[in-house]
LUMRO-759183 format. One record per residue: residue number from 0; residue in one letter; chain; x, y, z of N, C-alpha, C in turn. Coordinates in nm, 3 decimals. Layout:
BEGIN
ATOM    nr   rest   kette       n_x       n_y       n_z      ca_x      ca_y      ca_z       c_x       c_y       c_z
ATOM   NUM      A       A         X         Y         Z         X         Y         Z         X         Y         Z
...
//
This chain:
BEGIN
ATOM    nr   rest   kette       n_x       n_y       n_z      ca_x      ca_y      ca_z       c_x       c_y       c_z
ATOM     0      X       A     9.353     1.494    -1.395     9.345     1.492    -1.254     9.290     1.622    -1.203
ATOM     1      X       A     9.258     1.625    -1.091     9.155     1.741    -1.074     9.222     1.791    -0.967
ATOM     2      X       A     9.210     1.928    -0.980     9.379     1.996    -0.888     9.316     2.044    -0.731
ATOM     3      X       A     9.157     2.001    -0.712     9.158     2.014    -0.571     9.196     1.886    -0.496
ATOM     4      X       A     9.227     1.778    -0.542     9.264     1.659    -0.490     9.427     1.677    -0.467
ATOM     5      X       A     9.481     1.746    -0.500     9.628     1.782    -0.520     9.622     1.838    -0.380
ATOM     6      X       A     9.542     1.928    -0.354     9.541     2.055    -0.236     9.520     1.979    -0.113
ATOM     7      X       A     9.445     1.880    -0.144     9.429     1.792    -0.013     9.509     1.751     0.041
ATOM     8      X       A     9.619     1.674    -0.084     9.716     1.569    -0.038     9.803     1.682     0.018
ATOM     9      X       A     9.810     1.793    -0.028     9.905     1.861     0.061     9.903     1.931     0.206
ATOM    10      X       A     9.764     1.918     0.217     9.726     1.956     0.346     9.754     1.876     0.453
ATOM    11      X       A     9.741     1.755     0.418     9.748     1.657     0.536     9.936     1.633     0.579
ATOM    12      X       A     9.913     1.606     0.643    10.081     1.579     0.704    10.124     1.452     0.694
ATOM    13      X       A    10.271     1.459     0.628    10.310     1.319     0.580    10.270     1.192     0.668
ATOM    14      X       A    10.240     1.054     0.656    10.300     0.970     0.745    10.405     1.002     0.831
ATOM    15      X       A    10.376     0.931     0.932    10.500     0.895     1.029    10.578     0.772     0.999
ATOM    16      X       A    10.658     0.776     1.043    10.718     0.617     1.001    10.840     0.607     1.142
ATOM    17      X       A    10.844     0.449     1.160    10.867     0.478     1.300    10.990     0.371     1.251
ATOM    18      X       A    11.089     0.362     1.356    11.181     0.249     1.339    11.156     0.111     1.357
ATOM    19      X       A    11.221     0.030     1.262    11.190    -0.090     1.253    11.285    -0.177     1.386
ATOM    20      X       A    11.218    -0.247     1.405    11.320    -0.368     1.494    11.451    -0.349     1.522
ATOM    21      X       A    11.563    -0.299     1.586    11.669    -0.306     1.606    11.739    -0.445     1.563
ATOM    22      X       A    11.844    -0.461     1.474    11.906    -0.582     1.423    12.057    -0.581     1.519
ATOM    23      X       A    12.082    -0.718     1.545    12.201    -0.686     1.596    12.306    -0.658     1.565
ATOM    24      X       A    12.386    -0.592     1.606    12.515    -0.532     1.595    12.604    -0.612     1.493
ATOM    25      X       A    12.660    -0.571     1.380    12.728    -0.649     1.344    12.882    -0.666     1.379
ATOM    26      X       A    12.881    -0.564     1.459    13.011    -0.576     1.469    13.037    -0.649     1.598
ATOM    27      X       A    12.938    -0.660     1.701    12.940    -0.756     1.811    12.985    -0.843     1.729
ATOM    28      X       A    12.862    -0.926     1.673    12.861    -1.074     1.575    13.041    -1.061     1.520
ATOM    29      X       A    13.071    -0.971     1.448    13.225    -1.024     1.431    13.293    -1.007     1.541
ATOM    30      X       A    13.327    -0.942     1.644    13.421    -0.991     1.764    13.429    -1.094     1.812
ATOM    31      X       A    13.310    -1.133     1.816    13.214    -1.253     1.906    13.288    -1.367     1.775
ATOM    32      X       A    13.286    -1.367     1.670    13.333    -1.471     1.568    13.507    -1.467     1.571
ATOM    33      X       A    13.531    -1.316     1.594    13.667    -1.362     1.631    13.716    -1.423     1.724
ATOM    34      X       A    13.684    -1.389     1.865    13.722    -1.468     1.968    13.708    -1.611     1.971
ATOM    35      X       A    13.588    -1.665     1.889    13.586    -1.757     1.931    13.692    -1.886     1.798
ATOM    36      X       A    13.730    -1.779     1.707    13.809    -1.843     1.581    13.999    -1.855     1.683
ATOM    37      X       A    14.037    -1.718     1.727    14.121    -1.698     1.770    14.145    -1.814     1.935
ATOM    38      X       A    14.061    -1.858     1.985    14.000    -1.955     2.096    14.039    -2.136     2.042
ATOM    39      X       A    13.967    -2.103     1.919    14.031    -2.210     1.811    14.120    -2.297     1.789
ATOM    40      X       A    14.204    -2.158     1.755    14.343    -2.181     1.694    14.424    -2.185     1.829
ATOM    41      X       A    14.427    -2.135     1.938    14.481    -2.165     2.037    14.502    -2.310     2.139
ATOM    42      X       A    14.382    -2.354     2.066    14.342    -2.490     2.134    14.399    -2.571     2.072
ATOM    43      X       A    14.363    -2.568     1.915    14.497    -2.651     1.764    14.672    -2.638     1.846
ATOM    44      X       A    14.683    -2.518     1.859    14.787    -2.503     1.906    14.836    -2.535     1.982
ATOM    45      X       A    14.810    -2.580     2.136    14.830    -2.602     2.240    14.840    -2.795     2.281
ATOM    46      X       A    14.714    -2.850     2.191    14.688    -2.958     2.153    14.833    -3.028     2.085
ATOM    47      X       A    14.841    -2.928     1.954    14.966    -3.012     1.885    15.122    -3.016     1.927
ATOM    48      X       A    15.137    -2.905     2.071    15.249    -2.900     2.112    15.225    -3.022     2.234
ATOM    49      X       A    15.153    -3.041     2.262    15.142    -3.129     2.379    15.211    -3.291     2.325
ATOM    50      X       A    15.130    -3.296     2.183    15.115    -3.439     2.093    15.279    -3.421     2.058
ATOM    51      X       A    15.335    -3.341     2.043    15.430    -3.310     1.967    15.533    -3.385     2.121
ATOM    52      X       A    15.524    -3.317     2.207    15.571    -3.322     2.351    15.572    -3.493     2.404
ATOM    53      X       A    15.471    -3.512     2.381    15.442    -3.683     2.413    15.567    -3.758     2.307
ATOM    54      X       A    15.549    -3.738     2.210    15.577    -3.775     2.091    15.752    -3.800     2.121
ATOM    55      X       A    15.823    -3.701     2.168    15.945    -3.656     2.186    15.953    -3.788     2.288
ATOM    56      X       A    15.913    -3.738     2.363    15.968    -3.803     2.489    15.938    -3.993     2.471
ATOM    57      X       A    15.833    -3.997     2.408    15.848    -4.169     2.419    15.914    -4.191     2.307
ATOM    58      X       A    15.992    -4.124     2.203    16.105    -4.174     2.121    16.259    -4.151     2.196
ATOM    59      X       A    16.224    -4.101     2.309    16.352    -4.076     2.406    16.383    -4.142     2.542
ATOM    60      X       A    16.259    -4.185     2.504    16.289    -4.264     2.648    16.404    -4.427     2.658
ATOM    61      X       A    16.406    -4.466     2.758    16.523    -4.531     2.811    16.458    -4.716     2.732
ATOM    62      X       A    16.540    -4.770     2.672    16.488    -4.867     2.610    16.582    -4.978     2.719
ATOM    63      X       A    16.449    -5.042     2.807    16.540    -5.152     2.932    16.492    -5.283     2.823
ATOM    64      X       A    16.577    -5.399     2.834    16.535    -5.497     2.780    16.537    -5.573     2.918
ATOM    65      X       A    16.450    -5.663     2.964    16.419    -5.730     3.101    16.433    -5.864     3.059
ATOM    66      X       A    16.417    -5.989     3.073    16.436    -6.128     3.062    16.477    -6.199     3.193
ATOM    67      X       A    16.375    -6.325     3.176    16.437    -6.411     3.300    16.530    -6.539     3.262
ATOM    68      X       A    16.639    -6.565     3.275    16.740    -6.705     3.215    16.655    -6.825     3.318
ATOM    69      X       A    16.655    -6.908     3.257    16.642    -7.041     3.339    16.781    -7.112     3.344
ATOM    70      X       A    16.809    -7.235     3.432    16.909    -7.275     3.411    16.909    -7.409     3.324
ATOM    71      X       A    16.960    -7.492     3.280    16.972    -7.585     3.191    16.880    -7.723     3.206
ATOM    72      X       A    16.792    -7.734     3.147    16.649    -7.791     3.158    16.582    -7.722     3.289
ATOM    73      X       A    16.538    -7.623     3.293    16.456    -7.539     3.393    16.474    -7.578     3.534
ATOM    74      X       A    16.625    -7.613     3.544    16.684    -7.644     3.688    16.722    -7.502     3.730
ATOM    75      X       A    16.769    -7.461     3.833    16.807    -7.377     3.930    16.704    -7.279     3.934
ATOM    76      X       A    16.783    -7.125     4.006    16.694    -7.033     4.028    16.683    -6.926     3.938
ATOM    77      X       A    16.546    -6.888     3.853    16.598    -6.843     3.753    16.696    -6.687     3.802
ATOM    78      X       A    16.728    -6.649     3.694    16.817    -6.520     3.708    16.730    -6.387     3.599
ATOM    79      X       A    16.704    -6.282     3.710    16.659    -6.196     3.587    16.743    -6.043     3.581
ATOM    80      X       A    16.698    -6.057     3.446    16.802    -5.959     3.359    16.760    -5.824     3.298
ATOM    81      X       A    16.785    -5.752     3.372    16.775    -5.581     3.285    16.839    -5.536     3.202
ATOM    82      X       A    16.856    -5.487     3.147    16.983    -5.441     3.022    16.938    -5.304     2.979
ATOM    83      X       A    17.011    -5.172     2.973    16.970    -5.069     2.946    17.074    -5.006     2.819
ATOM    84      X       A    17.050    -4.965     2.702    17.111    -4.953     2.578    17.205    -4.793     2.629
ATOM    85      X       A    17.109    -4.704     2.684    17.190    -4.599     2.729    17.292    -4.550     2.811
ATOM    86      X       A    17.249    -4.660     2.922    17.373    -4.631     3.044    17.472    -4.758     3.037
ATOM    87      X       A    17.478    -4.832     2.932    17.563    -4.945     2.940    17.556    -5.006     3.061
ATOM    88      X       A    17.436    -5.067     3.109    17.447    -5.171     3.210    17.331    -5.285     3.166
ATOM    89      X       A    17.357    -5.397     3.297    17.347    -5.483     3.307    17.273    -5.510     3.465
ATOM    90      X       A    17.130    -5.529     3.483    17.111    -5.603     3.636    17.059    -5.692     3.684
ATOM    91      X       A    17.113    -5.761     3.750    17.083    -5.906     3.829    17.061    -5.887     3.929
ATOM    92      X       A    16.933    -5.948     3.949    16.864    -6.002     4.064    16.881    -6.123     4.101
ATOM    93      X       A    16.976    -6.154     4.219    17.022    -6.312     4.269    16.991    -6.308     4.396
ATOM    94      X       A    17.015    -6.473     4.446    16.942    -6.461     4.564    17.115    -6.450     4.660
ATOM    95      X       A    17.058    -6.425     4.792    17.180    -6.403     4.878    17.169    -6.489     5.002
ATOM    96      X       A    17.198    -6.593     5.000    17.127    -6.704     5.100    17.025    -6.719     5.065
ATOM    97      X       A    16.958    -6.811     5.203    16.832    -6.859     5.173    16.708    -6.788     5.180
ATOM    98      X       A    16.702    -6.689     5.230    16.521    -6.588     5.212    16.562    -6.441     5.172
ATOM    99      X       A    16.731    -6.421     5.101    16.720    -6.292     5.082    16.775    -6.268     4.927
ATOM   100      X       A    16.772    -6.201     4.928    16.829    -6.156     4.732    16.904    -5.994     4.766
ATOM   101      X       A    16.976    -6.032     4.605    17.111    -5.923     4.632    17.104    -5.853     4.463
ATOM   102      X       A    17.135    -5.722     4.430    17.099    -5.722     4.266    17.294    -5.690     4.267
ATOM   103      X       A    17.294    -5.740     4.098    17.442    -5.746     4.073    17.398    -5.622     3.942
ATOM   104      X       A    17.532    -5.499     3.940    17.478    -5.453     3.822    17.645    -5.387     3.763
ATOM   105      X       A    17.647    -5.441     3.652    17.778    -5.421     3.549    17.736    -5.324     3.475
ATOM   106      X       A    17.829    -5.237     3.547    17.867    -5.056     3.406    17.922    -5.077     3.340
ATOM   107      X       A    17.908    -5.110     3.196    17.996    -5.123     3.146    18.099    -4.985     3.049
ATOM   108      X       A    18.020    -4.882     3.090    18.070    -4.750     3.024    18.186    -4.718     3.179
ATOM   109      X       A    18.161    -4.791     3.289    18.219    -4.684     3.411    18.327    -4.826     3.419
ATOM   110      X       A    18.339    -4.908     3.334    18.401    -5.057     3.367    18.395    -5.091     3.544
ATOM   111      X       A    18.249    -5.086     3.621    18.252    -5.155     3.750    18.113    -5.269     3.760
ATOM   112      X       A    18.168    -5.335     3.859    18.061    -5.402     3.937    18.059    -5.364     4.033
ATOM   113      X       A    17.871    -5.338     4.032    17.810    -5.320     4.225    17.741    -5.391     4.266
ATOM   114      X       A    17.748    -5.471     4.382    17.686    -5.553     4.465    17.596    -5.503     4.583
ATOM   115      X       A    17.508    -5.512     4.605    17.412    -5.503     4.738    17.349    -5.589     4.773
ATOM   116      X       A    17.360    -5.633     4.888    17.253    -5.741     4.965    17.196    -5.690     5.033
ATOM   117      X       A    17.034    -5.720     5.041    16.941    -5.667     5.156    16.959    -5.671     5.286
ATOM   118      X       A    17.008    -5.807     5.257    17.072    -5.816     5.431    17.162    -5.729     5.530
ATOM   119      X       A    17.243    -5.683     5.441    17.364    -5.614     5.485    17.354    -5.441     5.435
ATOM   120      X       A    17.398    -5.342     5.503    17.368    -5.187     5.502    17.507    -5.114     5.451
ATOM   121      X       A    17.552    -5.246     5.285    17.647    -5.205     5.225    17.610    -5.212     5.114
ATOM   122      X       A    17.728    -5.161     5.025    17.760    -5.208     4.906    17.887    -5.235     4.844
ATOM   123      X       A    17.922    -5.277     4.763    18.090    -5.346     4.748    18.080    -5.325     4.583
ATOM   124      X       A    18.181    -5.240     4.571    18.193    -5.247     4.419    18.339    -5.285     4.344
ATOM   125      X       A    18.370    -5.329     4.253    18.506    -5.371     4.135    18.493    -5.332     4.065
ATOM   126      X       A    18.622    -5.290     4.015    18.642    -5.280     3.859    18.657    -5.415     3.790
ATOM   127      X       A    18.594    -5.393     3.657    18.595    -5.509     3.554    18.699    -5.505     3.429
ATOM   128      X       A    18.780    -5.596     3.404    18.880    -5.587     3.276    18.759    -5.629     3.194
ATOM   129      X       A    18.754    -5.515     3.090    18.671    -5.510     2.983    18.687    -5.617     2.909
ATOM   130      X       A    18.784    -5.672     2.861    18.889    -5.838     2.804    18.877    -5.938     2.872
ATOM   131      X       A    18.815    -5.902     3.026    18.801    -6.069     3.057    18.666    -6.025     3.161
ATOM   132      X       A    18.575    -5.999     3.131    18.426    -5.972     3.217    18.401    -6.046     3.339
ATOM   133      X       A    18.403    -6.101     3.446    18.400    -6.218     3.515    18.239    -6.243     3.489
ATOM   134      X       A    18.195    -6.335     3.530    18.061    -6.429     3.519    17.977    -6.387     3.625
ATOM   135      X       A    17.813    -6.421     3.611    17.762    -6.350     3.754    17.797    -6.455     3.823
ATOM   136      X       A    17.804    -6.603     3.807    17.834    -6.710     3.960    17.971    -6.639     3.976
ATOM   137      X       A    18.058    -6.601     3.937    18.193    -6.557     3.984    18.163    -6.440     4.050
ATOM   138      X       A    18.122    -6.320     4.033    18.132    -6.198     4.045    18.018    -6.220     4.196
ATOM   139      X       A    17.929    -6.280     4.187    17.836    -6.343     4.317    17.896    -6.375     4.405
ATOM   140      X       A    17.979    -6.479     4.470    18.068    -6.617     4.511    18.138    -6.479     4.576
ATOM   141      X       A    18.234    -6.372     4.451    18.348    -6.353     4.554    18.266    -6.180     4.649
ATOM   142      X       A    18.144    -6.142     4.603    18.101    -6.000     4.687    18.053    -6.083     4.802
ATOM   143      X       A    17.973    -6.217     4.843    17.937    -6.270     4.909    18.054    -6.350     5.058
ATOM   144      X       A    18.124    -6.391     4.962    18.294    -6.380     5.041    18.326    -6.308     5.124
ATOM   145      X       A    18.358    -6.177     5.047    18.392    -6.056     5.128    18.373    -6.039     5.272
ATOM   146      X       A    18.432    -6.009     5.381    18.399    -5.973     5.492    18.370    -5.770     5.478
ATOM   147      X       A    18.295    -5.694     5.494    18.272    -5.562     5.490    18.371    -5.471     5.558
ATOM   148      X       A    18.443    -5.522     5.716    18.552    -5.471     5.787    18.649    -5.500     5.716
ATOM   149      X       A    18.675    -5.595     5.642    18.840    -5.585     5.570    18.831    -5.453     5.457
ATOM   150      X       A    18.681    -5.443     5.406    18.743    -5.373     5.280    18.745    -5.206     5.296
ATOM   151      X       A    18.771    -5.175     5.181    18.792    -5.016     5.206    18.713    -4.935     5.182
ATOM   152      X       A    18.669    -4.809     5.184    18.517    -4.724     5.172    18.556    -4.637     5.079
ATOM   153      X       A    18.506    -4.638     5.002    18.495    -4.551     4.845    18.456    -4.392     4.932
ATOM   154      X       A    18.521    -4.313     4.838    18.590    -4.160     4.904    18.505    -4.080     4.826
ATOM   155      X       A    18.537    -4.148     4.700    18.448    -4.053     4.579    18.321    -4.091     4.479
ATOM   156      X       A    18.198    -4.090     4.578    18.111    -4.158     4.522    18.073    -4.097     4.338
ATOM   157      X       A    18.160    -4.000     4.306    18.140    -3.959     4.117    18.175    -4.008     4.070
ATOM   158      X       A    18.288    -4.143     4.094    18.314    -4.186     4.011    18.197    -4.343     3.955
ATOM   159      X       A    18.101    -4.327     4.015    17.984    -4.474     4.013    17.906    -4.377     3.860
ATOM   160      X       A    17.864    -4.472     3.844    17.723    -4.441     3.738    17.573    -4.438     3.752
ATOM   161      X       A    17.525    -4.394     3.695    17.371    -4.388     3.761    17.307    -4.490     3.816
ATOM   162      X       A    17.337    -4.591     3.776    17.272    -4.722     3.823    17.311    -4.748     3.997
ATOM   163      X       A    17.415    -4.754     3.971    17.523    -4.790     4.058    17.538    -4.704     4.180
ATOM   164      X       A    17.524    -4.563     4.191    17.509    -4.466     4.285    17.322    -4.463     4.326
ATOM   165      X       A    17.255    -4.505     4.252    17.074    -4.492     4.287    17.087    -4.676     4.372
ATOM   166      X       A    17.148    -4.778     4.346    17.143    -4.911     4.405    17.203    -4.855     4.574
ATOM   167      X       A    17.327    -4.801     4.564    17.375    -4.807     4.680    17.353    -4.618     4.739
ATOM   168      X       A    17.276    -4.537     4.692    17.280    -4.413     4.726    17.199    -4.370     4.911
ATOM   169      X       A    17.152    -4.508     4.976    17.138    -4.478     5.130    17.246    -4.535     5.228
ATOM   170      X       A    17.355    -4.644     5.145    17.437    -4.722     5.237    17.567    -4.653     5.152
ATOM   171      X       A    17.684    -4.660     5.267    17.828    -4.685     5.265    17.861    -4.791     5.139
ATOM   172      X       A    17.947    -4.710     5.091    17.973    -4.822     4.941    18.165    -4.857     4.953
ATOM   173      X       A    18.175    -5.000     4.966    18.317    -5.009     4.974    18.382    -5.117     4.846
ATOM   174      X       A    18.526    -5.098     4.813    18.585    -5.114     4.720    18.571    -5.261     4.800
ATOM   175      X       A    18.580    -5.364     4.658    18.612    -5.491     4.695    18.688    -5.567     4.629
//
């Protein structure tokens, strides 16, 4: 090699070299991947308490069994029937004369019957001997009987049950 070619290369001044493209941040890119992982899992989360929440509540909820009786070859009026497994009752919807209806509903945890007719801005309740239940034509016949001035006015509406205090909870409720 020939050593004035050496002298040259040293004369001249290196290249420049300039910066390449700015790349993005990597550490943006991972925040940015966290938030949106952590965003994620919040949503999994929030989702499965909800499902979880639904879940609860319609295995808790109130199991009514409803049915309508006919009467014996699909004569009379039918009678329909609620039945609730939790509050131990029983409710009937009967009619009360001719254009009105009255619901009958047996506690059987509070041992009463409550009566209300639309017609009238009462209610009339009994106790039931657990050993001898009376019938709804019986238990019908004698709240319908009743005159409202003979009977007496219940003092302590705590002692009714839920059914029984939500049927008669805008009217005067009297013992019958």
């Amino acid at each position: 090699m020939d050593g004035s070619s050496k002298e040259a290369l040293m004369e001249e001044a290196p290249p420049r070299y300039t910066a390449s493209p700015r790349q993005p941040c990597t550490s943006q890119l991972t925040s940015l991947l966290m938030a949106a992982v952590v965003m994620l899992i919040l949503t999994v989360v929030i989702v499965t308490f909800l499902l979880l929440g639904l879940h609860i509540t319609e295995t808790h909820t109130e199991a009514v069994l409803q049915m309508t009786i006919h009467g014996l070859d699909g004569e009379g009026t039918p009678q329909h029937l609620s039945l609730s497994k939790t509050e131990r009752t029983g409710t009937f919807s009967v009619r009360d004369g001719l254009n009105a209806s009255a619901m009958v509903i047996y506690d059987y945890s509070k041992l009463l019957v409550g009566y209300r007719s639309w017609r009238h801005s009462s209610c009339c309740i009994t106790r039931m001997d657990p050993d001898s239940i009376p019938g709804l034509d019986t238990v019908t016949e004698s709240f319908q009987r009743r005159q409202v001035s003979a009977a007496v006015p219940l003092a302590d509406r705590s002692i009714l049950g839920t059914s029984i205090n939500i049927l008669c909870s805008t009217v005067p409720v009297y013992w019958a």
